[in-house]
PDB file of N, CA, C and O in Angstrom:
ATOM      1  N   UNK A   1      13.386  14.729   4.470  1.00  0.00           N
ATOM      2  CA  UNK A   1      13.509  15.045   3.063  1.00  0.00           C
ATOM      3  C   UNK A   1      13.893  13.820   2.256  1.00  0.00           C
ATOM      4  O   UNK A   1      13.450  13.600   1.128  1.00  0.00           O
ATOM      5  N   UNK A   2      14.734  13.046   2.894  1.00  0.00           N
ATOM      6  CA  UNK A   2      14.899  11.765   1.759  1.00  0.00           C
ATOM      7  C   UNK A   2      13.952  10.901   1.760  1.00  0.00           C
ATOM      8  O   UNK A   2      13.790  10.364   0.664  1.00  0.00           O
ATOM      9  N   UNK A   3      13.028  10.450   2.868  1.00  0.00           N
ATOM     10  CA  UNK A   3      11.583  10.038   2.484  1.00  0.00           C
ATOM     11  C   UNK A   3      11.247  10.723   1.008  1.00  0.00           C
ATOM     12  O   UNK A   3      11.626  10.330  -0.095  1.00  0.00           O
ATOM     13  N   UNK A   4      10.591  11.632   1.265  1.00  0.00           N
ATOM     14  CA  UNK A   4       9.882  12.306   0.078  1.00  0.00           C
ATOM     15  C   UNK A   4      10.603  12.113  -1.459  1.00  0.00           C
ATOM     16  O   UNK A   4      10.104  11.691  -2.501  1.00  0.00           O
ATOM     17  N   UNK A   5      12.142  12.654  -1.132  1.00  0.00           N
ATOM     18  CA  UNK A   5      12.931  12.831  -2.806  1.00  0.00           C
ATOM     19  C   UNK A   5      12.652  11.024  -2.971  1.00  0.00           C
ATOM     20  O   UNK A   5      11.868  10.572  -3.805  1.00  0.00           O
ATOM     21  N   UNK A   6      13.277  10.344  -2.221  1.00  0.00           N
ATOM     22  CA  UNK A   6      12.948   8.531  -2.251  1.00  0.00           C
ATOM     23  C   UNK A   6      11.641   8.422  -3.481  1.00  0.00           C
ATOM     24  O   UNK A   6      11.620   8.126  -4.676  1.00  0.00           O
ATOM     25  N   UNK A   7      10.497   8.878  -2.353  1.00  0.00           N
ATOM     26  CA  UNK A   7       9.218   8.770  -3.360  1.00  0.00           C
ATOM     27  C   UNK A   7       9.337   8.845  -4.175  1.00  0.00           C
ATOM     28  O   UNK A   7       9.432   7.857  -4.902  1.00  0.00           O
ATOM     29  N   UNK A   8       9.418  10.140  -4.633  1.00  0.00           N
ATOM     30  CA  UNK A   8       9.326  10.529  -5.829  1.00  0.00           C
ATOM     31  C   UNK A   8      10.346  10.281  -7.021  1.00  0.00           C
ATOM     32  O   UNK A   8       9.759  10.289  -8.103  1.00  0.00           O
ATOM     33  N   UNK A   9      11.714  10.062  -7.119  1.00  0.00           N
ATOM     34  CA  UNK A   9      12.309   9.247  -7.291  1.00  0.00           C
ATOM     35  C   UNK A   9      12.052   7.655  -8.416  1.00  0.00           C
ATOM     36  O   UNK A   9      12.447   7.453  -9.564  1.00  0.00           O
ATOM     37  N   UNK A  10      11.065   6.572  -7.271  1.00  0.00           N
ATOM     38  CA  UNK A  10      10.682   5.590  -7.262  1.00  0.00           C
ATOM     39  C   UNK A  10       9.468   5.866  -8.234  1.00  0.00           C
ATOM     40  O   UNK A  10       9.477   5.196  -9.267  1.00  0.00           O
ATOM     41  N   UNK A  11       8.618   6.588  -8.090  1.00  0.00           N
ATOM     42  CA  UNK A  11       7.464   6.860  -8.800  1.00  0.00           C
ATOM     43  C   UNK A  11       7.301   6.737 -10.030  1.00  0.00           C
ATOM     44  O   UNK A  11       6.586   5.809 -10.412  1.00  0.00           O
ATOM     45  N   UNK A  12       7.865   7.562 -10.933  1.00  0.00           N
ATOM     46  CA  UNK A  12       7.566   7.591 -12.116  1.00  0.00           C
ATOM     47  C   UNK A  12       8.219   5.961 -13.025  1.00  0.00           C
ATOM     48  O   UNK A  12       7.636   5.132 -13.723  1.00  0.00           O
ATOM     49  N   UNK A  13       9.405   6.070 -12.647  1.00  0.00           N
ATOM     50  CA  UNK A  13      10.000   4.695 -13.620  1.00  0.00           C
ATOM     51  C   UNK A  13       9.151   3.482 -13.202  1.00  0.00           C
ATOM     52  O   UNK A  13       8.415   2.830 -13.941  1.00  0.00           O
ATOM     53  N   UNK A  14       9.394   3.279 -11.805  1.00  0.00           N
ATOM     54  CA  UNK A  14       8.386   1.878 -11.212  1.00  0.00           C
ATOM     55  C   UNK A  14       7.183   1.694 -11.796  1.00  0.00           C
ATOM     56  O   UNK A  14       6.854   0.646 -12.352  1.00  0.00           O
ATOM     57  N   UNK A  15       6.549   2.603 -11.706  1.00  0.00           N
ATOM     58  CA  UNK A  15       4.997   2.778 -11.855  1.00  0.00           C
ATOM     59  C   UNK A  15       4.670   2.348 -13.181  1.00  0.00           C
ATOM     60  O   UNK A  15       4.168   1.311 -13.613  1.00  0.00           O
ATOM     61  N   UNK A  16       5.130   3.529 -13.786  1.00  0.00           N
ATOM     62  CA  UNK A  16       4.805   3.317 -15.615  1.00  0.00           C
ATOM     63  C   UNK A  16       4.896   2.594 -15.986  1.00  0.00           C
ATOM     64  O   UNK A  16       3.840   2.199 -16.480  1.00  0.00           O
ATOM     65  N   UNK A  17       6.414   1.411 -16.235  1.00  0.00           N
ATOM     66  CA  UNK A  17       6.462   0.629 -16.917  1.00  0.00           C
ATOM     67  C   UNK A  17       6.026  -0.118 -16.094  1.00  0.00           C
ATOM     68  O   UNK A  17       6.278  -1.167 -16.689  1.00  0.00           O
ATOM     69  N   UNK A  18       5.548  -0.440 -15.150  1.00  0.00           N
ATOM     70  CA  UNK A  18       4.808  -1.688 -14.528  1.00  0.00           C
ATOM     71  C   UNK A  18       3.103  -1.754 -15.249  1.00  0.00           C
ATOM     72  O   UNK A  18       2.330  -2.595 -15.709  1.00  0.00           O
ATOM     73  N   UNK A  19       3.155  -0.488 -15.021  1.00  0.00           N
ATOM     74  CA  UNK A  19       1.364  -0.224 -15.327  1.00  0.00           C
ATOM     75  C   UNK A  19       1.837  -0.469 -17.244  1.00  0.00           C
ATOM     76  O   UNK A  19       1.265  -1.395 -17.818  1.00  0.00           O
ATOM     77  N   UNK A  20       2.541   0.132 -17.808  1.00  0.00           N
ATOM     78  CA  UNK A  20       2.646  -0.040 -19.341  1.00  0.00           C
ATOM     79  C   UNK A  20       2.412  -1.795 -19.326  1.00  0.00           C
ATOM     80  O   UNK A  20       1.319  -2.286 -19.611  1.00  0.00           O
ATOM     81  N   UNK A  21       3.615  -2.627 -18.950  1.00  0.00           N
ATOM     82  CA  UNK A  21       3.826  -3.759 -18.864  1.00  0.00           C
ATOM     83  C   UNK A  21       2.459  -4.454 -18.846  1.00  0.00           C
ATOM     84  O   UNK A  21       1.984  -4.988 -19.849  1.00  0.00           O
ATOM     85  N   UNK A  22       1.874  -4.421 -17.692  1.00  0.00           N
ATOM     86  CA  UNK A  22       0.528  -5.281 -17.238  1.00  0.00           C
ATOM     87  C   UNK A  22      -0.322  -4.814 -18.600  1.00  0.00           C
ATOM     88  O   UNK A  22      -0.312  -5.629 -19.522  1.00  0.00           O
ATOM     89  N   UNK A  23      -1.112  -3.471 -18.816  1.00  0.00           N
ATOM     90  CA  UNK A  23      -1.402  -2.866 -19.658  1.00  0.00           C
ATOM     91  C   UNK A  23      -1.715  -3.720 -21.282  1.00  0.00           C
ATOM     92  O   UNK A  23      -2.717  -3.884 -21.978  1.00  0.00           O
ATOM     93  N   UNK A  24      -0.132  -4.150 -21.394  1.00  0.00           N
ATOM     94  CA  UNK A  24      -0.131  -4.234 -22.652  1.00  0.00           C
ATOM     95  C   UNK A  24      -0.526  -5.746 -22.658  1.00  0.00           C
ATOM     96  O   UNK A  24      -0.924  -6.225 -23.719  1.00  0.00           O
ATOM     97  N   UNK A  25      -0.430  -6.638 -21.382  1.00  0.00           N
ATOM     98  CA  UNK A  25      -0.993  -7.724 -21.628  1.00  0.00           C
ATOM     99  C   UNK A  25      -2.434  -8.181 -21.083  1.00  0.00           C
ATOM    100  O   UNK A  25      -2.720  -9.346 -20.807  1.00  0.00           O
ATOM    101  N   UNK A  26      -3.213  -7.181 -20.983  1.00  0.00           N
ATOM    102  CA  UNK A  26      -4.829  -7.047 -20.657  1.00  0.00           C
ATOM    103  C   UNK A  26      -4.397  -7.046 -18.843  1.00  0.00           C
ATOM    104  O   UNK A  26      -3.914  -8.173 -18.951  1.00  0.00           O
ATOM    105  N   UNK A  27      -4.278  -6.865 -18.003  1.00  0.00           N
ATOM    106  CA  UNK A  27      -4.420  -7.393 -17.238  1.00  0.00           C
ATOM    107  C   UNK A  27      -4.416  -5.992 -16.046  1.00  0.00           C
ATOM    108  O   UNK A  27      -4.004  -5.788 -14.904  1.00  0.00           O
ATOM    109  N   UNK A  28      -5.060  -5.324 -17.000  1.00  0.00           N
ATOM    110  CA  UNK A  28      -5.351  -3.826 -15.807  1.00  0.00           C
ATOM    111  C   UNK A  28      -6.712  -2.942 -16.220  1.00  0.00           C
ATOM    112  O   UNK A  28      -6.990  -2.231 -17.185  1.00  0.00           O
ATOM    113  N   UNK A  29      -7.555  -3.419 -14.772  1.00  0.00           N
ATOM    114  CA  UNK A  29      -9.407  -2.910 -14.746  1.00  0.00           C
ATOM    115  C   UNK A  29      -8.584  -1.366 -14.855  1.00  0.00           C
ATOM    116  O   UNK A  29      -7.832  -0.993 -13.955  1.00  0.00           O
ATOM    117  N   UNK A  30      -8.830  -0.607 -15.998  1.00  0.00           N
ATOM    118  CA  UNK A  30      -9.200   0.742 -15.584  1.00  0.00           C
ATOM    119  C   UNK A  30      -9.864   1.601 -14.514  1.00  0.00           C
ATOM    120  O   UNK A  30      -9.407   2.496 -13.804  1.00  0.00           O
ATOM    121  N   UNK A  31     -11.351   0.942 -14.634  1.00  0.00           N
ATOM    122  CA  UNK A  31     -12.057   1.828 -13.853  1.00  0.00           C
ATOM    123  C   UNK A  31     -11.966   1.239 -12.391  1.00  0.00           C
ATOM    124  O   UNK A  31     -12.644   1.825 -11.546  1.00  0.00           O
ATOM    125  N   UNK A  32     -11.481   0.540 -12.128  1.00  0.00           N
ATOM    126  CA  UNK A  32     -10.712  -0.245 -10.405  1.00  0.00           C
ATOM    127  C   UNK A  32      -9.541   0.274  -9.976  1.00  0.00           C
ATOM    128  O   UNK A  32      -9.428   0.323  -8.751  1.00  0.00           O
ATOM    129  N   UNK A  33      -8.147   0.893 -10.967  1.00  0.00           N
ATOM    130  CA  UNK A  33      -7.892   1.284 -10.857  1.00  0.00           C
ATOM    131  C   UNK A  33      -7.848   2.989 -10.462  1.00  0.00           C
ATOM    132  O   UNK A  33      -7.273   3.717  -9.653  1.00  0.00           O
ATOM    133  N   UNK A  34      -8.641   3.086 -11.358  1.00  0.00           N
ATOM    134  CA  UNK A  34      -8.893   4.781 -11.487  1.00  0.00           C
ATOM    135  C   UNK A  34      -9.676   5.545  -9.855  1.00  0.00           C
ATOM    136  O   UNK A  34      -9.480   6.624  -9.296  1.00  0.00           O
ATOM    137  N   UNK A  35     -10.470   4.521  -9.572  1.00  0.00           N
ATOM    138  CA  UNK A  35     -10.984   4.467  -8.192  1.00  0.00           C
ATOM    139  C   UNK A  35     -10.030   4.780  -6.913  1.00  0.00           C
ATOM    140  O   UNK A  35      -9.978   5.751  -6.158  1.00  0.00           O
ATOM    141  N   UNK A  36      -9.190   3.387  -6.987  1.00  0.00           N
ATOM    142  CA  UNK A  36      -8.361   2.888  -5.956  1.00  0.00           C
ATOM    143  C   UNK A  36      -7.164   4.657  -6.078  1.00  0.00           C
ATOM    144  O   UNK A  36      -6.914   5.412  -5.138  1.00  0.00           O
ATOM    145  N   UNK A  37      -6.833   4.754  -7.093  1.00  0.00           N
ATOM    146  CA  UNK A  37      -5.566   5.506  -7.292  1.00  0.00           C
ATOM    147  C   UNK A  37      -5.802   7.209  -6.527  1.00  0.00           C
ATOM    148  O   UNK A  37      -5.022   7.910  -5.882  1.00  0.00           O
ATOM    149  N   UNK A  38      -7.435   7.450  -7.018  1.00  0.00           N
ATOM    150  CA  UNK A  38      -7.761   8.398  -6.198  1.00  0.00           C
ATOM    151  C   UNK A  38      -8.378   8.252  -4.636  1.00  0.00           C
ATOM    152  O   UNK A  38      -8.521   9.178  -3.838  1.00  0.00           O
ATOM    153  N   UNK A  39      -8.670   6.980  -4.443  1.00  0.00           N
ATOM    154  CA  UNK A  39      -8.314   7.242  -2.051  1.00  0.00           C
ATOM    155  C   UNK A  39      -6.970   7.314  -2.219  1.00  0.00           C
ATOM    156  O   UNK A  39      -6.452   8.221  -1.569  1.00  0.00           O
ATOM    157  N   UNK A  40      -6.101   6.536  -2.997  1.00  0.00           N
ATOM    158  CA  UNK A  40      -4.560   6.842  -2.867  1.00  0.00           C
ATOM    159  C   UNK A  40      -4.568   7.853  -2.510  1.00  0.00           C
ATOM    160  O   UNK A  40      -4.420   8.031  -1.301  1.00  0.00           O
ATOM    161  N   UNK A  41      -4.779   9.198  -3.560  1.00  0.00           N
ATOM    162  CA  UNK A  41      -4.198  10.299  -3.187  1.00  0.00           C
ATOM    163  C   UNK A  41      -4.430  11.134  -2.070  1.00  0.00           C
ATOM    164  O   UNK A  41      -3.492  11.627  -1.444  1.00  0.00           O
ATOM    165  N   UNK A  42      -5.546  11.316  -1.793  1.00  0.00           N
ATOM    166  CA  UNK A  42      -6.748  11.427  -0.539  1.00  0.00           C
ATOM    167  C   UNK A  42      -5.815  11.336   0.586  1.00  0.00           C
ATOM    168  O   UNK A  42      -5.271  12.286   1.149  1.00  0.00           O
ATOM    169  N   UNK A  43      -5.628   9.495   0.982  1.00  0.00           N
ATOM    170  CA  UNK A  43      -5.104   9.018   1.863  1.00  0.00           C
ATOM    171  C   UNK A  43      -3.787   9.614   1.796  1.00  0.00           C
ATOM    172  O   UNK A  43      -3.468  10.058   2.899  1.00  0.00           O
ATOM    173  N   UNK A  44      -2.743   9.817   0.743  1.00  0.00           N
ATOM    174  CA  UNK A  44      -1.218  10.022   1.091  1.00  0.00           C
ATOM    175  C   UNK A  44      -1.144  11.592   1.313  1.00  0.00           C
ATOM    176  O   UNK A  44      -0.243  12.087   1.990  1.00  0.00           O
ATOM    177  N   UNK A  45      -2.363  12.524   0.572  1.00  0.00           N
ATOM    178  CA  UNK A  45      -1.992  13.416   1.211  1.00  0.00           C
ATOM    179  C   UNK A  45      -2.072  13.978   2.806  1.00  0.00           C
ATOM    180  O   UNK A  45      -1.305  14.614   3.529  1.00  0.00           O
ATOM    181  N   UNK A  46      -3.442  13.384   2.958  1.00  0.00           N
ATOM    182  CA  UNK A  46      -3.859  13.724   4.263  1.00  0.00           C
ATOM    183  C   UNK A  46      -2.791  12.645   5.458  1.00  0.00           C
ATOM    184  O   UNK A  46      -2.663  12.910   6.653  1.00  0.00           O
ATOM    185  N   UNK A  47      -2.284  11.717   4.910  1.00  0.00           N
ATOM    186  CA  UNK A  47      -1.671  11.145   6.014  1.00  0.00           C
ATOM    187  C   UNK A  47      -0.232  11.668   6.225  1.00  0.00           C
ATOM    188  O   UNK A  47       0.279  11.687   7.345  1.00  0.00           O
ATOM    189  N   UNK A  48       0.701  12.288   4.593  1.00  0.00           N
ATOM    190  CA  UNK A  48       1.784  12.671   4.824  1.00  0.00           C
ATOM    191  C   UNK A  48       1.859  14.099   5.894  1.00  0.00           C
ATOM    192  O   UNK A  48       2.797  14.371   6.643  1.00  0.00           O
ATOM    193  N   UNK A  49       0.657  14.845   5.720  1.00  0.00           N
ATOM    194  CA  UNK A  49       0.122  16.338   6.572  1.00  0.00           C
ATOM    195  C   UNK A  49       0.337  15.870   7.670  1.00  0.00           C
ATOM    196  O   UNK A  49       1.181  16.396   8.397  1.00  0.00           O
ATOM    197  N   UNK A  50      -0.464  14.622   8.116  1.00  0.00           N
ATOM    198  CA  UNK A  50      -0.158  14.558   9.672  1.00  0.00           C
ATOM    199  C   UNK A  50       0.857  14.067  10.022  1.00  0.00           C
ATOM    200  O   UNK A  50       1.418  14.366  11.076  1.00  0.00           O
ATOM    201  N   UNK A  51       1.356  13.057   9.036  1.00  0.00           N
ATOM    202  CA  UNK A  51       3.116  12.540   9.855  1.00  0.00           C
ATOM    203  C   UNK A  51       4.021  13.505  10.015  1.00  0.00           C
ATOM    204  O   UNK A  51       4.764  13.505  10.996  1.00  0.00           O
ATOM    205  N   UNK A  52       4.071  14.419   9.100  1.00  0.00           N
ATOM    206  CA  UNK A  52       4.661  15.623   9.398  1.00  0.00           C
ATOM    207  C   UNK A  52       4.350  16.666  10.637  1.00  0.00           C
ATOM    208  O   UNK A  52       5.034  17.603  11.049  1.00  0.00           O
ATOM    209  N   UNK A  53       3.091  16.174  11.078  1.00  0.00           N
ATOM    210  CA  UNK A  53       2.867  17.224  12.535  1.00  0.00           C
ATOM    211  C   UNK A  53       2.950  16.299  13.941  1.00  0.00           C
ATOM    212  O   UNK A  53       2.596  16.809  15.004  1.00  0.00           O
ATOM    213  N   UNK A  54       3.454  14.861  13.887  1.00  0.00           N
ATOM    214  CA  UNK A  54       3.266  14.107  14.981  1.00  0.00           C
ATOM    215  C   UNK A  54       4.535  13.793  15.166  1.00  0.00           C
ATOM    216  O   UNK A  54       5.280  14.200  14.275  1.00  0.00           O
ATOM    217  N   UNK A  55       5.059  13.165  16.085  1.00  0.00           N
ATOM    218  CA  UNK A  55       6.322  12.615  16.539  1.00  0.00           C
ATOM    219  C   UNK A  55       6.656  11.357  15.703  1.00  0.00           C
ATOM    220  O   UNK A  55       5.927  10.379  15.537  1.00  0.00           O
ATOM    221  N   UNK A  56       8.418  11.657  15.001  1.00  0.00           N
ATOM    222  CA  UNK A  56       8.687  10.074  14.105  1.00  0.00           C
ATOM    223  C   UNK A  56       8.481   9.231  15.017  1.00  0.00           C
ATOM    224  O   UNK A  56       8.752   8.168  14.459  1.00  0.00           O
ATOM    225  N   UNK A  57       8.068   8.915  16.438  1.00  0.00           N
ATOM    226  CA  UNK A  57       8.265   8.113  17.146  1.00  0.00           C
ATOM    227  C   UNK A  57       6.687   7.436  17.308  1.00  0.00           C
ATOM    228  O   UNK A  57       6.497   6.261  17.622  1.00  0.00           O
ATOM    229  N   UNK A  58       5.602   8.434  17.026  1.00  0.00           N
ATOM    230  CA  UNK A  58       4.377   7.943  16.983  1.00  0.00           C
ATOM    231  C   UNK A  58       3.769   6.903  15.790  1.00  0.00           C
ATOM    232  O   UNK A  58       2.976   5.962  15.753  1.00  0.00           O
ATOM    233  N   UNK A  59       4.809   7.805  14.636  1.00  0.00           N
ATOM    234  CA  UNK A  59       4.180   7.472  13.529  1.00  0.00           C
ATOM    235  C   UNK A  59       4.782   5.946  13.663  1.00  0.00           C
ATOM    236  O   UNK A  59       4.009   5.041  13.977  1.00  0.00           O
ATOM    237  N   UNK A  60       6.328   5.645  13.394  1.00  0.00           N
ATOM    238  CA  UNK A  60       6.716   3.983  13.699  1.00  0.00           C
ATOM    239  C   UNK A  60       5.970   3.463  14.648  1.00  0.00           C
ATOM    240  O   UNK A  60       5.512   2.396  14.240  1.00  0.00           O
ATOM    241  N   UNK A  61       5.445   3.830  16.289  1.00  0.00           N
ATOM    242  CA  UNK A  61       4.575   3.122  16.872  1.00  0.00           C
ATOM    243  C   UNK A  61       3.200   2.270  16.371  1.00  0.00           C
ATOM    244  O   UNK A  61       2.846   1.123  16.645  1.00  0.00           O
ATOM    245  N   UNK A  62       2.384   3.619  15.268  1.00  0.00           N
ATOM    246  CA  UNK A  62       1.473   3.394  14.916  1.00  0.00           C
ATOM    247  C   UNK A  62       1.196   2.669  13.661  1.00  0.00           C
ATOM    248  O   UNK A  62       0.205   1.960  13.489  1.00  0.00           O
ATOM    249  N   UNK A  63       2.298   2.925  12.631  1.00  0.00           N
ATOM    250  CA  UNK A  63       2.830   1.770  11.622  1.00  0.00           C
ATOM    251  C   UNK A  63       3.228   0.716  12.453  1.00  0.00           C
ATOM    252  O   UNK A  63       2.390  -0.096  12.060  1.00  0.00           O
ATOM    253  N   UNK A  64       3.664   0.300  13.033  1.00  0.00           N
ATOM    254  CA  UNK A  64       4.547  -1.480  13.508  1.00  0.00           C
ATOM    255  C   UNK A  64       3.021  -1.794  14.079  1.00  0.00           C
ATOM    256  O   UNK A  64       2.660  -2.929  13.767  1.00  0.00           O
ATOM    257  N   UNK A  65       1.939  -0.961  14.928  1.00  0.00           N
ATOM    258  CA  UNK A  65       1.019  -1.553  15.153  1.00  0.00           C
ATOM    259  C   UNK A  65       0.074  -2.068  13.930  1.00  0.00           C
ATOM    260  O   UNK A  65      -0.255  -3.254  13.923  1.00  0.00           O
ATOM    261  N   UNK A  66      -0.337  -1.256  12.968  1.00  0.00           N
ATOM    262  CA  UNK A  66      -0.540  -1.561  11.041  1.00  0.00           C
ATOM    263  C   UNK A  66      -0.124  -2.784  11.228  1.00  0.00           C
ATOM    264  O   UNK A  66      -0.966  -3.619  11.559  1.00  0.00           O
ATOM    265  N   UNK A  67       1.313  -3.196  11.058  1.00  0.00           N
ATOM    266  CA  UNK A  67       1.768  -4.249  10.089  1.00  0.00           C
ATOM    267  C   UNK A  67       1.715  -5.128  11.461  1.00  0.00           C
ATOM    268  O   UNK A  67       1.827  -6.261  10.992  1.00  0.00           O
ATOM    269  N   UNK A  68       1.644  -5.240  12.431  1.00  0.00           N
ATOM    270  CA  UNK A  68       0.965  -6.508  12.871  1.00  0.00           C
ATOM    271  C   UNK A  68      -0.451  -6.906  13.098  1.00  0.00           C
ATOM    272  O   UNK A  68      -0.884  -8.013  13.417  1.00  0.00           O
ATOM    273  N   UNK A  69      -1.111  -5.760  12.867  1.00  0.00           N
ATOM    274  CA  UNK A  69      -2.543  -6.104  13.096  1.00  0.00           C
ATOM    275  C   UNK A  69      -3.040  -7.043  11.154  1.00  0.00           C
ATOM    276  O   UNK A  69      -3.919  -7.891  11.000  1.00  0.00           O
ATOM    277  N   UNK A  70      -2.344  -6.607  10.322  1.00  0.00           N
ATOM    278  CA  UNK A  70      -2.004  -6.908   9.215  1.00  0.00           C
ATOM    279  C   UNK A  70      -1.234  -8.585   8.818  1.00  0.00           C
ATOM    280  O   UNK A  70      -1.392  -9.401   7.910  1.00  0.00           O
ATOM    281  N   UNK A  71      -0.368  -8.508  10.042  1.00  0.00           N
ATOM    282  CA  UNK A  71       0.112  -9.752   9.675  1.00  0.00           C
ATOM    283  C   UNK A  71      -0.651 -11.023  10.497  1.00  0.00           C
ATOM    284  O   UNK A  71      -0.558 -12.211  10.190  1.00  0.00           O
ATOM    285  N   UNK A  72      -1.317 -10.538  11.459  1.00  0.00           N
ATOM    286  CA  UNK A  72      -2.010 -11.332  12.015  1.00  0.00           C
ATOM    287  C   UNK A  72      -3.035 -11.937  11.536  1.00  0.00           C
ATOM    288  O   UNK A  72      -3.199 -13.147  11.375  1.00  0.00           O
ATOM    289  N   UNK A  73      -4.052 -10.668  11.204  1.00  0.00           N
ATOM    290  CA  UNK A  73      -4.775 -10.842   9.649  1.00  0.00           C
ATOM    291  C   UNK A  73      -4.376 -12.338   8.477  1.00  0.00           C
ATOM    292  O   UNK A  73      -4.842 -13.477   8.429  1.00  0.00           O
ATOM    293  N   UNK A  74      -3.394 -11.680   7.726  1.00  0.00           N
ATOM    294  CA  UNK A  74      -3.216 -12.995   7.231  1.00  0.00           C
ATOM    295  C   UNK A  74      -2.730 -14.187   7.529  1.00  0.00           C
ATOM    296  O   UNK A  74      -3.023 -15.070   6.723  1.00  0.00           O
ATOM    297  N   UNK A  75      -1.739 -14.652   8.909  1.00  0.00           N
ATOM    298  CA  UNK A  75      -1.837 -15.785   9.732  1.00  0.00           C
ATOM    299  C   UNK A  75      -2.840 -16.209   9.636  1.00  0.00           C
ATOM    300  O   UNK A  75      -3.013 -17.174   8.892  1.00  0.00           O
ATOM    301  N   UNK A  76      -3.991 -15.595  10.424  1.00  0.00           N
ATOM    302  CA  UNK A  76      -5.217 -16.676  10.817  1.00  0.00           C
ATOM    303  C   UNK A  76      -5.654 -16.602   9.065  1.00  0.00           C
ATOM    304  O   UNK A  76      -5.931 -17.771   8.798  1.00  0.00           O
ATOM    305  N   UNK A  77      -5.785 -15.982   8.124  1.00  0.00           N
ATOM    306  CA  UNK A  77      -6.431 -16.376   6.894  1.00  0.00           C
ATOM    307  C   UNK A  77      -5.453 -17.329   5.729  1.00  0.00           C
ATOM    308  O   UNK A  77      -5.609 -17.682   4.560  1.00  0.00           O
ATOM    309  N   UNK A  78      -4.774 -17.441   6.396  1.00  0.00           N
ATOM    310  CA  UNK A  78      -3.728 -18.762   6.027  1.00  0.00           C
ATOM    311  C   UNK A  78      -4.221 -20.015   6.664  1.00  0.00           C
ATOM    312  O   UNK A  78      -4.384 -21.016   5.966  1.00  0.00           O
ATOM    313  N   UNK A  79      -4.434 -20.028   7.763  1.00  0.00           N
ATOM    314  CA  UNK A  79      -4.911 -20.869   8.896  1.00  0.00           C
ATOM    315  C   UNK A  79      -5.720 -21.638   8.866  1.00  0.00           C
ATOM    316  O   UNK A  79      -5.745 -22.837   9.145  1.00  0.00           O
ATOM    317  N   UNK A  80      -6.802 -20.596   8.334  1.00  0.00           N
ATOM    318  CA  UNK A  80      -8.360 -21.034   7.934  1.00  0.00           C
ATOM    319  C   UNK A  80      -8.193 -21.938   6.544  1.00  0.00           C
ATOM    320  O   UNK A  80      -8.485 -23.106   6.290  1.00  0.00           O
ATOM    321  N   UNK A  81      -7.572 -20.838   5.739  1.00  0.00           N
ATOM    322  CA  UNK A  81      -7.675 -21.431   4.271  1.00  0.00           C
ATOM    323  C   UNK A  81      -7.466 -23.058   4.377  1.00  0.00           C
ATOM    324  O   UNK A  81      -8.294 -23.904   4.039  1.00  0.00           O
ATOM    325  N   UNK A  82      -5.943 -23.331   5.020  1.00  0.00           N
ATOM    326  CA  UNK A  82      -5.221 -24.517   5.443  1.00  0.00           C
ATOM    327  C   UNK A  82      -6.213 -25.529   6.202  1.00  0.00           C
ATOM    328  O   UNK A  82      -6.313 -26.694   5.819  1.00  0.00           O
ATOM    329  N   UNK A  83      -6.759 -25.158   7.020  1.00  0.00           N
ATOM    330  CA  UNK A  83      -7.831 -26.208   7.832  1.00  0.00           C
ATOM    331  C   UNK A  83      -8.813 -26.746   7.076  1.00  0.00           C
ATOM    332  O   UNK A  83      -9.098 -27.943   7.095  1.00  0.00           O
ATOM    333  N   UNK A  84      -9.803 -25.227   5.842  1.00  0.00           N
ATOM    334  CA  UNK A  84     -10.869 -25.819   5.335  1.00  0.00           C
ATOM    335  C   UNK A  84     -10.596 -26.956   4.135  1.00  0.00           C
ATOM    336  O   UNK A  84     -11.296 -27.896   3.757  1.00  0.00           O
ATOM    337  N   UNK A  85      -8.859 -26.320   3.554  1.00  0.00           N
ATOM    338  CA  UNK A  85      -8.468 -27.704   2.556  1.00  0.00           C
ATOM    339  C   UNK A  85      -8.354 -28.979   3.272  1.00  0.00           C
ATOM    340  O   UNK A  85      -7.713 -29.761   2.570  1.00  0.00           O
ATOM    341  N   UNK A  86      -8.685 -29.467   4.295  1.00  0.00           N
ATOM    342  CA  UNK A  86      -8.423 -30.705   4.752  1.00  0.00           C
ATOM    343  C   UNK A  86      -9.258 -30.858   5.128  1.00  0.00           C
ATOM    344  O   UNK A  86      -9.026 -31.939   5.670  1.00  0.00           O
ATOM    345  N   UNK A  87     -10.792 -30.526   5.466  1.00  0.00           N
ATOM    346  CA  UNK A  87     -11.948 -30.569   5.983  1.00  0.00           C
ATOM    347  C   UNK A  87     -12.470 -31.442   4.728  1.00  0.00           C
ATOM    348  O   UNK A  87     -13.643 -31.814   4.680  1.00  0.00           O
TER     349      UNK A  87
END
């Protein structure tokens, strides 16, 4: 339950005035947004359904595997970037 109240919580103040903020100084595609925001929802609902039916122990397994397959990701695209500036 404090996952969720957390969320929601965080949501509205963060969001708005971030999105107002950017907003007011051009710097937000509508229709890129409007896209992206709905797999958001897609994705958080259908993924919060299943974290809720799997073991907390799967879900951290399967997140820590995420964020290193993620961080590895950008290592080597740091890597690259770094090599081709000196090429």
């Amino acid at each position: 339950q404090a996952q969720g109240t957390s969320l929601f919580v965080l949501m509205l103040p963060v969001v708005s005035f971030a999105v107002l903020n950017y907003w007011k100084s051009g710097n937000v595609k509508w229709e890129y947004g409007l896209v992206i925001a709905m797999t958001f929802i897609v994705g958080a609902f259908f993924g919060s359904k299943l974290s809720l039916k799997i073991s907390p122990g799967l879900v951290q397994l399967l997140f820590g595997i995420l964020m290193a397959y993620i961080s590895f990701r950008m290592i080597l695209s740091g890597y690259t970037s770094i090599s081709s500036d000196e090429s």
